[in-house]
N, C-alpha and C positions, 0 to 999 in steps of 0.2 A: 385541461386540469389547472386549476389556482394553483399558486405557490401556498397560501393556504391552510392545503390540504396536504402536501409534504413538507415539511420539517426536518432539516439538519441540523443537530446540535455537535458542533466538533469542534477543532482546530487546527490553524492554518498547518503546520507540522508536522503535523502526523498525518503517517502514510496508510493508518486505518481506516481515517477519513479521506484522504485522496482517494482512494478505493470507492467508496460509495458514489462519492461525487460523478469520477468519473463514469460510476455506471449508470448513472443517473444521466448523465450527457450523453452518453451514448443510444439512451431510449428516446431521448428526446424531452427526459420530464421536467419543467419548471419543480422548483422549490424554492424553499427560505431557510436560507445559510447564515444558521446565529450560532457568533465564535464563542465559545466559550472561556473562562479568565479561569484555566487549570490552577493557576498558582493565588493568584488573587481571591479564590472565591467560588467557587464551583454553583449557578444557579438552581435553584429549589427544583426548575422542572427537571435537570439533570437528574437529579441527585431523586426524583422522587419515579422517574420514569426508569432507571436503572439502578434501582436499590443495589442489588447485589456487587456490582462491582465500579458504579459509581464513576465508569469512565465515558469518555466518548471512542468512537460515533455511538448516536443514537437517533435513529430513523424512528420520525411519529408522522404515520400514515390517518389520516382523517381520527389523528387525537391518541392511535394505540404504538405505543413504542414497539420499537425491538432493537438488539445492542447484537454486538459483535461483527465486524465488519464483514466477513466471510457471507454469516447467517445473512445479513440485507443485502451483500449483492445479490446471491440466492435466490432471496426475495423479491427482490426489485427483477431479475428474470422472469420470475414467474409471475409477478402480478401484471407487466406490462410485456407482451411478448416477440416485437417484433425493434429491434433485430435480436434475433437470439444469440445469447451470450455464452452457453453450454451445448453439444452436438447434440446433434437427436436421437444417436442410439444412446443405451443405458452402458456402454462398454467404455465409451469415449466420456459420457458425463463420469463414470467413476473415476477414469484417468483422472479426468479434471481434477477433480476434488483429490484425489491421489496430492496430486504438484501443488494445489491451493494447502494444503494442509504440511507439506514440507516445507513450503517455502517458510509457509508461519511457526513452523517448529522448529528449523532448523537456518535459519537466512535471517530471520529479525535478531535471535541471543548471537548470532555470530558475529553481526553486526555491532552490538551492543559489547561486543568484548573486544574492540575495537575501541568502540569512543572511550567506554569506562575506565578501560586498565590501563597501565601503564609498563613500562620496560619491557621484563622477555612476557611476558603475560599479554601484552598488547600485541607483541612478537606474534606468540603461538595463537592468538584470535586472530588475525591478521592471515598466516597461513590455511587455521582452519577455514576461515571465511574464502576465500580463495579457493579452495577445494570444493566447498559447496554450491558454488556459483560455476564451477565446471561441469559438478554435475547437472545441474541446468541447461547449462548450454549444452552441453549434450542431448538433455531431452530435448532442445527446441532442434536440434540438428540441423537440417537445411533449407526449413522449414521461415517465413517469415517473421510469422507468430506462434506462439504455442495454439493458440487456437481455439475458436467455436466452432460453427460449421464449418467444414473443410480448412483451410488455412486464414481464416479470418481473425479477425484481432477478438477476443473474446474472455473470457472468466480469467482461466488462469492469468494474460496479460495484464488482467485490472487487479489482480491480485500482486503480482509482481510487480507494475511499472510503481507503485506508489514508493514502495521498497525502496527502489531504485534511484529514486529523489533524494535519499540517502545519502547515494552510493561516493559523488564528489567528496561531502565531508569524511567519510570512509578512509578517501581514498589519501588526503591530508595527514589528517589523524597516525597513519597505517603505513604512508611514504611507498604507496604502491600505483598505479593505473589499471584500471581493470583491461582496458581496450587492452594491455600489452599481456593480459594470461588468458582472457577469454574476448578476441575480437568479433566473434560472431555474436556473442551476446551485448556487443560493445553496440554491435548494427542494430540489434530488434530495439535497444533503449533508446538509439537516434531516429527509427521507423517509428514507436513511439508517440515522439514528441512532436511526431510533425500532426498527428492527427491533433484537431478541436481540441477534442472531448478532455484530449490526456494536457495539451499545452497551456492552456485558460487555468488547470490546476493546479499543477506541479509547482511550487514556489522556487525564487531564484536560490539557485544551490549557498551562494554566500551568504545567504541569509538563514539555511538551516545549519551551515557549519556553525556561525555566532551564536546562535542559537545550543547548541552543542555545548560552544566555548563554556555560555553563560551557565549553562547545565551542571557541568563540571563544577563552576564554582557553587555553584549552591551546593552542592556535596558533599563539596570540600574533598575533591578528587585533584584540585590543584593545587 
């Protein structure tokens, strides 16, 4: 398959886009990875391929979009199918989607109440975040990876590890370590990172802290 005929429009930073990419690497499929200038400028085909909410990632498969990073990993399972990325009963793909969907409801705003707030507010984002990352490592248990077929690195992990790219500027931000409240989840993120697909991605963490910094000030959070 040409790069072509898959299409990424994202940015380096975002863990929504990490997520595709990686699952993209994981099937093995060439593409073509154009950044998008979020602040600068947002490109027509962006903006004309994801009307509705104008963000990235946006996956164009032989010219047809589709947005939401959840929705093309998904996708990218099922169009390309070997190695599989969700189990093959229908009890296990739900769990999946179960943890893919917490994490993005409840692990991205936790995080985000973190970098954004400040004092006891940064405080109490800081504890809640912490809490929810336990329950996590709880579900991954003793387990490597959360999992596709049997304990293989699979959906929810590519849902998660992007997240987790995060997790250093978090941890700055927050004046915390994750390894020291949840070390078993400290292990799957360094198991992680030794695979290809996730390490070729994942940007260097000081670069998404600055990135962060610079954030704030356009906000004017500083």
């Amino acid at each position: 398959m040409s790069k072509e005929e898959v299409v990424l429009l994202g940015c380096w930073v975002s863990p929504f886009c990490m997520r595709v990419k990686i699952a993209l690497n994981e099937k093995g499929i060439e593409y073509e990875d154009r950044e998008e200038d979020l602040f600068g400028g947002k490109s027509e085909l962006l903006l004309n391929s994801n009307p509705i909410h104008k963000k990235v990632p946006v996956l164009l498969h032989y010219g047809k979009p589709l947005s939401e990073s959840t929705i093309i990993v998904g996708y990218i399972d099922e169009t390309w199918a070997s190695p599989p990325l969700l189990p093959s009963c229908a009890y296990g793909r739900a769990k999946a989607r179960f943890w893919a969907d917490f994490i993005d409801k409840k692990l991205h705003d936790a995080g985000a109440q973190i970098w954004r707030a400040n004092g006891e507010e940064r405080e109490v984002g800081t504890r809640d975040f912490i809490e929810i990352l336990k329950q996590q490592e709880e579900a991954l248990g003793e387990r490597n990876y959360f999992g596709g077929e049997g304990d293989a690195f699979g959906f929810v992990d590519i849902i998660a590890i992007g997240m987790a790219s995060w997790f250093p500027a978090y941890e700055k931000f927050g004046g915390f370590k994750v390894e020291d409240h949840c070390p078993k989840l400290s292990g799957w993120i360094k198991r992680c990172k030794q695979r290809e697909s996730v390490r070729k991605v994942l940007p260097d963490p000081e670069k998404v802290y600055e990135f962060l910094v610079m954030f704030r000030k356009m906000q004017g959070l500083d």
